[in-house]
N, C-alpha and C positions, 0 to 999 in steps of 0.2 A: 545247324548253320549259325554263324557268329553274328549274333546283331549285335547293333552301335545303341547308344543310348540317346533317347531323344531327346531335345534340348528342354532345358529345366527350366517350366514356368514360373518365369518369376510372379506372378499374380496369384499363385497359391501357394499356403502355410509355409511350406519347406522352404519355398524359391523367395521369400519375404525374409525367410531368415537368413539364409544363406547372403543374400544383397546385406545385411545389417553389419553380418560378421565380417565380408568384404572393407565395408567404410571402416569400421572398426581397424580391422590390420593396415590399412592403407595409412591411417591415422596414426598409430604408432609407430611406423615406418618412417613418416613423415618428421615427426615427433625426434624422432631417434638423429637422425641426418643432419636435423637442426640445430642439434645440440651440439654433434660432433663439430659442426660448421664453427658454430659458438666459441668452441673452443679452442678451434685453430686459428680464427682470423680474431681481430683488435674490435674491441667493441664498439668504435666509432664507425669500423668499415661494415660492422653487423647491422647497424640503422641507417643504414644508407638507402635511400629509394630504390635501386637497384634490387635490393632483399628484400623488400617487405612484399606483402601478399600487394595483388593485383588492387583490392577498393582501398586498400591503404596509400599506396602509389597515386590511385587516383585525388584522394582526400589532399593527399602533398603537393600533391601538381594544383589542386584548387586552390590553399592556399598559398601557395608562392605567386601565383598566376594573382590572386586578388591583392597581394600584397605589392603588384610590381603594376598595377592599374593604378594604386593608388598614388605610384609616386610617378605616374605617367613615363616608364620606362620599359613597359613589355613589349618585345619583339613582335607578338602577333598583334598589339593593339596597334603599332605603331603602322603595320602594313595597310590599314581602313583609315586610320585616324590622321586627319593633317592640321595642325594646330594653326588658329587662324588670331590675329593679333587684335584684339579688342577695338572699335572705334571711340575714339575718344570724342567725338560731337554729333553732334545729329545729324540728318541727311540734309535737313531745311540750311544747315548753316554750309554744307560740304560742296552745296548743287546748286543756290542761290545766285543772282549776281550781288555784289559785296558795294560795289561802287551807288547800287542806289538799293532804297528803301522800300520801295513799291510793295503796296497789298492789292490782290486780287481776288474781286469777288466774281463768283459766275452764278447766274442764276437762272431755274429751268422751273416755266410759267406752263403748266396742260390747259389749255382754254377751251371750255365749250365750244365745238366746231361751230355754232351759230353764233358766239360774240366774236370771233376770232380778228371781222374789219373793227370793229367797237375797241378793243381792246388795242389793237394797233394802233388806232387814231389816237385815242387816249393817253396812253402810255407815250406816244411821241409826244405831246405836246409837253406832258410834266415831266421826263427825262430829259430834256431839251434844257428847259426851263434849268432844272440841276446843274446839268452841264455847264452850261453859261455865266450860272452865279460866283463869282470868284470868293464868296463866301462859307462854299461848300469846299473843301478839298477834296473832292471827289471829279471822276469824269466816266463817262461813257464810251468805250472803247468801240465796243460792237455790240449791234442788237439785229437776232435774224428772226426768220421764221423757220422750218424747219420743212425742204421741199419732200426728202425723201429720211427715210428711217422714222422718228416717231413724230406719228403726226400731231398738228394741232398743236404743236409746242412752240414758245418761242424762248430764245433763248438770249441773255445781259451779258455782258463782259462789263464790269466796272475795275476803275484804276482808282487806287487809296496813295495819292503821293504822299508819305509821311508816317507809313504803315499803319500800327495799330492805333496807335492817339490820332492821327487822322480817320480812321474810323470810327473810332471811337465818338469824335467832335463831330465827323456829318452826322452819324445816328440820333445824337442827342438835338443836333439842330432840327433833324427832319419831323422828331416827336412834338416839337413846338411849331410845325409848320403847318397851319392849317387845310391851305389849298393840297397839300399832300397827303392828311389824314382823310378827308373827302376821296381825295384818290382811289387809298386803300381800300375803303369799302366800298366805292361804285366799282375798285377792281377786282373784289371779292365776290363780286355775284358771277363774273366771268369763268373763273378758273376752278377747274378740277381739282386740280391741285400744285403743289409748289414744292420745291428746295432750293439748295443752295449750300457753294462752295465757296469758301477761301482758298487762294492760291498764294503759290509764288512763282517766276517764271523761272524757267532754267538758266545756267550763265552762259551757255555756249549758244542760246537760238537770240533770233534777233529778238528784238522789242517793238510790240505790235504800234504802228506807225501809219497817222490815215493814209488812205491810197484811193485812187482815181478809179471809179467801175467804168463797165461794169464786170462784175465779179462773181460767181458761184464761192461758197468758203464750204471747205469740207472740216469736221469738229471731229477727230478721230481720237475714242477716248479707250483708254486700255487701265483695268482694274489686273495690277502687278499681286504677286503672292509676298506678303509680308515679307521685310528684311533684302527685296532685290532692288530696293530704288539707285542702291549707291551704284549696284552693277547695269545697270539701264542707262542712268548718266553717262557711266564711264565708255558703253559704247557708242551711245549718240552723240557723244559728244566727237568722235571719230565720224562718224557717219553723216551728222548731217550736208558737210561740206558734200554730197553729194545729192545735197535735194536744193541747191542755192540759185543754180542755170537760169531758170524760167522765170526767180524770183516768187515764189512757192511759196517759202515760208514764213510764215505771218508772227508766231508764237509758239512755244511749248511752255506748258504748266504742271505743277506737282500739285497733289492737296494737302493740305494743314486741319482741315476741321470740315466737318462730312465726310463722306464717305473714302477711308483712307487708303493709302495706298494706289492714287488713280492719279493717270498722267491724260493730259489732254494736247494733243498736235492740232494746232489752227494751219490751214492752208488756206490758199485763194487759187482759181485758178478762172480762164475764160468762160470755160462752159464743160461740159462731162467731157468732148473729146479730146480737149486740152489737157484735163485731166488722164485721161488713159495713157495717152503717147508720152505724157513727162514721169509718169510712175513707171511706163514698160521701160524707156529711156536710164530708168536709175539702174537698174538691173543689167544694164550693158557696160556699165561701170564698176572695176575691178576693187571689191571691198563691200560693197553695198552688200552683197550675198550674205558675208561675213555677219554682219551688224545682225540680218532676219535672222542669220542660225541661231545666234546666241541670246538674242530677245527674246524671241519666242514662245521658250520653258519659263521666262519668265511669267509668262499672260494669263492668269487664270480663267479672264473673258473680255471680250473686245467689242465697241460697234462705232460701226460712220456716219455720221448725218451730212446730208446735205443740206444747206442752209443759205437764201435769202436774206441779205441786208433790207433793215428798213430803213425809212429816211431818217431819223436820227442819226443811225447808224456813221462812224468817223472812217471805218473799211466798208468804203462801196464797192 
């Protein structure tokens, strides 16, 4: 009876040679065809991408591809990539109002919950005192306490009419002021701890202006992802005309020095219910929506305070 041959192990002796002699002829075949090719076709169309081996093809495709990034003109870079046009000035100068000068300082006081009346009383009397001095360029916008979000805080708005040389000149006068330096260190035994911001306010919100209490002010402050100020501006600057109604908005501010990147909304409003109905209220207004979609991705963290004017204080 006629047997077939079993298939030939390539994993032993013979079946290892036999695969070597296969590459071999395959090779010279190849060898052979290339030549002939060679010889029929123009040696330009022979180096053509088209004929070269596959990692060759590839290597060519690399560098043409790197070669056409560089002069920003490749087809697949162009499908990701949208060329964006340089700013030529800064956001402070682009989002500022331009008609006036104004520096803003803000400053946020953590007080020992037990000197917290101490400290108010105090601080009223020699803020007051600032205030009123026409020697000082300085003034006192608003000064709270902090009802709800972090406690035990109280928080300054000051106005520098004349920006930095006017801060400049209070600073230097305050160092020579005695009853002030007493101040500091009886206000030092109070406080946990301290900061403080320079602002400036935005040019589209109003300019904080005293007002008649009484008043709740809500301080809502939003820490932006590097580089989106200009696009924050560009929407609120559409949007706020929707939070005007109630007479709401007190201030908006950007920072310059501390902690960067952070915008601050002042509102006032009667009491938290006031507050509720005139925020749900904004949202039944065609556009509002718009403004939260696109902010949003901007926000890398957010929080609200509730906040108490004190009698110093010019927004009761």
């Amino acid at each position: 009876m006629w047997r077939s041959r079993s298939p030939l192990n390539r994993h032993s002796p013979r079946g290892l040679w036999q695969t070597l002699e296969e590459k071999h002829t395959n090779a010279d075949l190849s060898s052979q065809k290339n030549k002939k090719m060679a010889a029929m076709w123009p040696a330009r169309m022979w180096k053509s991408s088209a004929l070269l081996p596959r990692r060759s093809v590839a290597l060519t495709f690399t560098r043409a591809n790197s070669k056409g990034q560089q002069q920003d003109k490749g087809w697949f870079r162009s499908l990701f990539v949208h060329k964006v046009n340089q700013r030529k000035d800064a956001h402070s100068n682009l989002l500022s109002k331009k008609e006036t000068s104004s520096l803003y300082k803000m400053q946020f006081h953590n007080v020992k919950p037990e000197c917290l009346d101490a400290y108010n009383s105090l601080s009223g009397q020699i803020l007051q005192k600032l205030h009123n001095d026409p020697d000082y360029p300085c003034e006192i916008v608003g000064s709270w306490n902090t009802l709800y979000g972090e406690q035990d805080q109280t928080v300054h708005l000051w106005r520098f009419s004349g920006g930095y040389p006017a801060m400049t000149d209070a600073m230097e006068k305050l160092l020579q002021n005695q009853e002030y330096l007493e101040y500091r260190k009886e206000r030092s035994k109070m406080l946990l701890s301290r900061k403080n911001q320079l602002l400036l306010e935005f040019s589209f919100w109003n300019e904080p202006l005293p007002r008649m209490g009484p008043n709740i002010y809500e301080l809502r402050t939003y820490y932006l992802k590097p580089g989106t100020m200009i696009e924050w501006g560009n929407n609120w600057a559409r949007a706020i005309r929707f939070r005007q109604e109630n007479n709401e908005a007190v201030g908006g501010f950007f920072s310059l020095v501390g902690d960067l990147y952070v915008v601050h909304h002042l509102w006032a409003y009667k009491d938290l219910e006031s507050r509720h109905e005139t925020r749900n209220a904004a949202w039944q207004k065609p556009g509002w929506d718009e403004c939260v979609y696109y902010t949003v991705p901007l926000i890398r963290y957010m929080e609200s305070r509730i906040m108490m004017p004190l009698t110093v204080s010019t927004l009761q």
